[in-house]
MIVO-768552 format. One record per residue (C-alpha): y, z, x; residue in one letter. Coordinates in steps of 0.5 Angstrom, whole numbers, padded with zeros to 4 digits, always signed. Each point is the difference from the previous one (the first is absolute). Layout:
! MIVO-768552
YZXA ...
END
This chain:
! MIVO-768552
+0228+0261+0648X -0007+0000+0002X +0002-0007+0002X +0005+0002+0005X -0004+0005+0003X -0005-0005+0000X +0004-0005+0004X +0003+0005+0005X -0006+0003+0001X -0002-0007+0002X +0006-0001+0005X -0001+0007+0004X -0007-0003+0001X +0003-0007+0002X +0004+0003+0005X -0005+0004+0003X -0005-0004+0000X +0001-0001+0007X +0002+0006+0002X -0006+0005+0004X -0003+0006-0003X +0004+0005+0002X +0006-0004-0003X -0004-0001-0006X -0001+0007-0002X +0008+0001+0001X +0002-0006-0006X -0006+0003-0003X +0003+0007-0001X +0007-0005-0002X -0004-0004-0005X -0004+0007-0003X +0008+0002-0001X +0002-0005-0002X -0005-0001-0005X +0000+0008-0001X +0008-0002-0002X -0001-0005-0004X -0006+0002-0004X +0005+0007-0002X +0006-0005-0002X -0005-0003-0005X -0003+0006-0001X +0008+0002-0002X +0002-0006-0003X -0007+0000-0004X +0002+0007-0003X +0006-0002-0002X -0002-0006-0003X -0006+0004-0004X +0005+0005-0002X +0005-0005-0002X -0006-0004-0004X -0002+0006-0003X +0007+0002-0002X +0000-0006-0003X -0007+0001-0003X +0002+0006-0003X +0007-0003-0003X -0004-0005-0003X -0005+0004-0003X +0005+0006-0002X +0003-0006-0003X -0005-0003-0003X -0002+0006-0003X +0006+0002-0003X +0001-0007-0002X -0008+0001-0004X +0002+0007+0000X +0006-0003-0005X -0003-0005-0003X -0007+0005-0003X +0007+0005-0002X +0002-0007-0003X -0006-0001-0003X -0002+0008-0002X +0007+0000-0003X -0001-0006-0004X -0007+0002-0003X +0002+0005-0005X +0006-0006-0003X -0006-0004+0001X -0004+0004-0004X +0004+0002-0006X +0002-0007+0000X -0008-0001-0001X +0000+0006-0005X +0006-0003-0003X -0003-0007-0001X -0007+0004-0003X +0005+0004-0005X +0003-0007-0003X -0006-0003+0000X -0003+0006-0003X +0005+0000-0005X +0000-0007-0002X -0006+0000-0002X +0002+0006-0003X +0004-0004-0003X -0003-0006-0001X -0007+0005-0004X +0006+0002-0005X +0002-0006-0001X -0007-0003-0002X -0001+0006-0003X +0007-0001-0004X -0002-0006-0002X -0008+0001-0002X +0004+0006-0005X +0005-0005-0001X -0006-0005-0003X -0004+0005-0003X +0006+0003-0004X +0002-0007-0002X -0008-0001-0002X +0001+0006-0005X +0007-0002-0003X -0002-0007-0002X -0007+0003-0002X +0004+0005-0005X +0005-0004-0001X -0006-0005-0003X -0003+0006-0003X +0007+0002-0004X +0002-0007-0002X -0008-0002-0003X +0001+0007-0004X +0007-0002-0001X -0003-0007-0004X -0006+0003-0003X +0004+0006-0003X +0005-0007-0003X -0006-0003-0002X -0003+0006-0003X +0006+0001-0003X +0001-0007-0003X -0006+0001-0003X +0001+0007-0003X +0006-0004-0003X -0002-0006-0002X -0006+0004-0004X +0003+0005-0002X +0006-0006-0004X -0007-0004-0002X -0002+0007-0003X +0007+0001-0004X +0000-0005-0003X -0007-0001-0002X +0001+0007-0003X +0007-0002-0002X -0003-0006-0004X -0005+0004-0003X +0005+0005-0003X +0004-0006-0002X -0006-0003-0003X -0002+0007-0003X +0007+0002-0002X +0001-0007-0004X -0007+0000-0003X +0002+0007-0003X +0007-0002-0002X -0003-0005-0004X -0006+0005-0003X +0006+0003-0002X +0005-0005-0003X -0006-0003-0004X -0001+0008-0002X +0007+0001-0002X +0000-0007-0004X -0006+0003-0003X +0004+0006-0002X +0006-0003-0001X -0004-0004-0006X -0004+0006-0003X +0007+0003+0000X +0003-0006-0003X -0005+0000-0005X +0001+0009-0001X +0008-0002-0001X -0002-0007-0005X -0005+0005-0004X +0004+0006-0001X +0005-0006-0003X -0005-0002-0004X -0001+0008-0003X +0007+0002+0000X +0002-0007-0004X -0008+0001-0004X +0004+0008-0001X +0007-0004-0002X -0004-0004-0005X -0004+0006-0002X +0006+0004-0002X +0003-0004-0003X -0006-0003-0005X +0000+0008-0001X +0006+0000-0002X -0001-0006-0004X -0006+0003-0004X +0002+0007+0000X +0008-0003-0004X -0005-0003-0005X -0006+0004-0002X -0001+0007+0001X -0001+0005+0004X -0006+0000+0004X -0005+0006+0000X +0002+0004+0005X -0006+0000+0003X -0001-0007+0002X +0006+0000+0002X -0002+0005+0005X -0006-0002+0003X +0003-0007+0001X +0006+0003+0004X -0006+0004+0004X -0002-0007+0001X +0006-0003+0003X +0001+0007+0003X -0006-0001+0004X +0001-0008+0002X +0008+0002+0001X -0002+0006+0006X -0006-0005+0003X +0004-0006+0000X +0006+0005+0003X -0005+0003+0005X -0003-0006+0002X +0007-0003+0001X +0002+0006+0004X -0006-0001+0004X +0001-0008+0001X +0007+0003+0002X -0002+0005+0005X -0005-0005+0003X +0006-0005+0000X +0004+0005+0004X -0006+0001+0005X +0000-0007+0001X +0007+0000+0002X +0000+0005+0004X -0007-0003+0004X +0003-0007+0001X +0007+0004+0002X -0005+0004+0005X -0004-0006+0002X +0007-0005+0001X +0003+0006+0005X -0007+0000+0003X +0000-0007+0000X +0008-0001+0003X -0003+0005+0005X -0006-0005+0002X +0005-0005+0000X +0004+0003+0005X -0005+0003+0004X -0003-0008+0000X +0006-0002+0001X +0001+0006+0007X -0007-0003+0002X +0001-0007+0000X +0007+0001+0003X -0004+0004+0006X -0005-0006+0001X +0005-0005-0001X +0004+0005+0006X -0006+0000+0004X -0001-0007-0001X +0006-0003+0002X +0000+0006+0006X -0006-0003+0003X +0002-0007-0002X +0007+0003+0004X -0005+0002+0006X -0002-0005+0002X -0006+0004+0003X -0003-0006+0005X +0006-0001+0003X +0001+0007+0001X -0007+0000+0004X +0003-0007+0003X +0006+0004+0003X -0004+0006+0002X -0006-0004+0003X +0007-0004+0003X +0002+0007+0003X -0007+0002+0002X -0001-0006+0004X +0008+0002+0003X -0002+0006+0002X -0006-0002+0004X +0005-0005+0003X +0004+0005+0002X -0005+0005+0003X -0004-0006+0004X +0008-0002+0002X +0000+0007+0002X -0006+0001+0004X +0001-0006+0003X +0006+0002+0002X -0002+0007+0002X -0006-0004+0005X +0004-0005+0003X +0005+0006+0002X -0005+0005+0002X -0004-0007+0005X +0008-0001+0003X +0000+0007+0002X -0007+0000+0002X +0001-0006+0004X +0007+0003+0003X -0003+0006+0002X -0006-0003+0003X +0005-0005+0004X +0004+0007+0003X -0007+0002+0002X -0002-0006+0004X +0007+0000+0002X +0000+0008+0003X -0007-0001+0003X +0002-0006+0003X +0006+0004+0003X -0005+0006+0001X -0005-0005+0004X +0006-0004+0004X +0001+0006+0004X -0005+0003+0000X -0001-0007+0004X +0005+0001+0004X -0002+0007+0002X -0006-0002+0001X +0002-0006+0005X +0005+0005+0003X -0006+0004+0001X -0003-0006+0004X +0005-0002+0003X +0000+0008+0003X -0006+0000+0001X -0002-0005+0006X +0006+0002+0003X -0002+0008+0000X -0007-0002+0004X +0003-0004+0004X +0005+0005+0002X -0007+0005-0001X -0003-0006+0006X +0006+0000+0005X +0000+0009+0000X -0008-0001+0001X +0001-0005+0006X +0006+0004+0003X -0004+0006-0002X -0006-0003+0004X +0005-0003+0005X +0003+0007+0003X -0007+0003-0001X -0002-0005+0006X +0006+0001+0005X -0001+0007+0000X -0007+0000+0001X +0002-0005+0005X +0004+0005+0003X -0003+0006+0000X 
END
């Protein structure tokens, strides 16, 4: 616009350069209206412009503040997802490892329990032998004990046993003797009578007295060897009775002889039938089952307890790489967002700085 004043300007003074004063002032007045015109017209197509410009500044940045304004709502809005995201995240974190602390914790009461039931049930099985033990001992001495002193009685009852068959032998021989001598006084008796019958058929009667004191005499010898009968009679009978006595107690102690050593054979043939060292074989064999199978099961318990650990720890790792994916994104967004806002920022401040200048320009 300036341009075009500028060249009709110029031809005005092209045309009148010819011309004299008088008709110098004339197109001078022309060219000052002109130019007055012109400078109006662009003054009005300046305005216009300005005004559209600063329409179309005020448009842009109402839309670019909207679009800002929309996206801080955006991002405003997405904050509190993000942070009880976050929080979520930190809340499964925490309780996997709240989790994984009572797992190991588990485990270690787990290990700690297994300890202690081994180490009883060692306890109990050593108790367990040692009672046997002692137990076999106690019987083995106890049948070595019972049939020494079931010997000894054996011994002490034949020694008397036969003390008393050579005392009754002996008896049994002076009763013999009492019986051969008594026959000897009753034939002595018979012959005695019957010679007194002879002697007294023939001769004459014997004085009376003589004839009494000879049967005083006899008398006496008759009532002693009669007591003294009597006394090998009633000594016969004790001894009878004694050795009735001592058979029953010797029955008695031949069955309780036979009792005992039924008892040993018994214990003998149990403990032969118990076969006490393939018990301790076959309990050994379970004891050493038994920490078998708790090892197993420890060992069982771990691998299972390290697969859940490792799978939580892989969930972790996933979520937080989830977490910092878009944390990514949100923070390339934001820088993304970012240069475009200064820019608008920039263009407002020149429009700002442009429309500053016009109207101290035109005032």
């Amino acid at each position: 616009m300036v341009t075009e004043v500028k060249e009709s300007i110029g031809s005005l003074t092209r045309r009148s350069g010819s011309v004299p004063g008088t008709a110098r002032r004339a197109p001078s007045d022309d060219v000052m209206s002109i130019v007055r015109r012109h400078l109006e017209a662009t003054e009005e197509k300046l305005s216009v412009q300005i005004g559209k410009v600063q329409q179309q500044s005020d448009k842009l940045r109402e839309t670019a503040f909207a679009r800002v304004d929309a996206k801080l709502c955006g991002f405003e809005s997405a904050q509190p997802k993000f942070d009880r995201r976050l929080a979520e995240l930190s809340g499964n974190y925490q309780g996997l490892s709240d989790e994984v602390q009572s797992q190991i914790r588990r485990v270690d009461q787990l290990d700690t329990r297994l300890r202690t039931w081994r180490q009883e049930l060692e306890e109990m099985i050593r108790a367990k032998f040692s009672e046997l033990e002692r137990s076999n001992q106690q019987i083995i001495s106890t049948s070595r004990v019972s049939s020494a002193c079931s010997e000894d009685n054996i011994n002490r009852w034949t020694r008397r046993l036969i003390r008393l068959e050579g005392v009754v032998d002996e008896r049994m021989a002076a009763a013999d003797d009492v019986n051969q001598s008594l026959l000897n006084l009753h034939a002595r008796l018979s012959q005695i009578e019957e010679g007194q019958e002879v002697i007294l058929s023939p001769v004459q009667p014997i004085s009376r007295e003589a004839d009494g004191g000879a049967m005083a005499v006899l008398e006496s010898r008759l009532v002693d060897a009669d007591s003294k009968l009597q006394r090998w009679l009633d000594e016969s009978h004790d001894l009878h009775a004694r050795m009735e006595a001592q058979e029953e107690r010797l029955k008695s102690l031949r069955t309780l002889i036979d009792t005992r050593e039924d008892c040993v054979r018994a214990l003998s043939d149990r403990l032969e039938r118990t076969d006490c060292d393939a018990r301790l074989r076959e309990l050994h064999d379970r004891v050493q089952e038994t920490e078998k199978c708790c090892h197993e099961l420890g060992l069982h318990k771990e691998n299972k307890c390290s697969d859940r650990l490792a799978e939580l720890e892989k969930r972790f790792e996933d979520v937080t790489e989830r977490n910092f994916t878009s944390v990514g994104d949100v923070l390339q967004q934001l820088k993304q967002v970012a240069p475009r806002v200064m820019e608008h920022e920039a263009m407002l401040q020149d429009l700002t700085a442009y429309f500053a200048g016009s109207e101290m320009a035109n005032s």
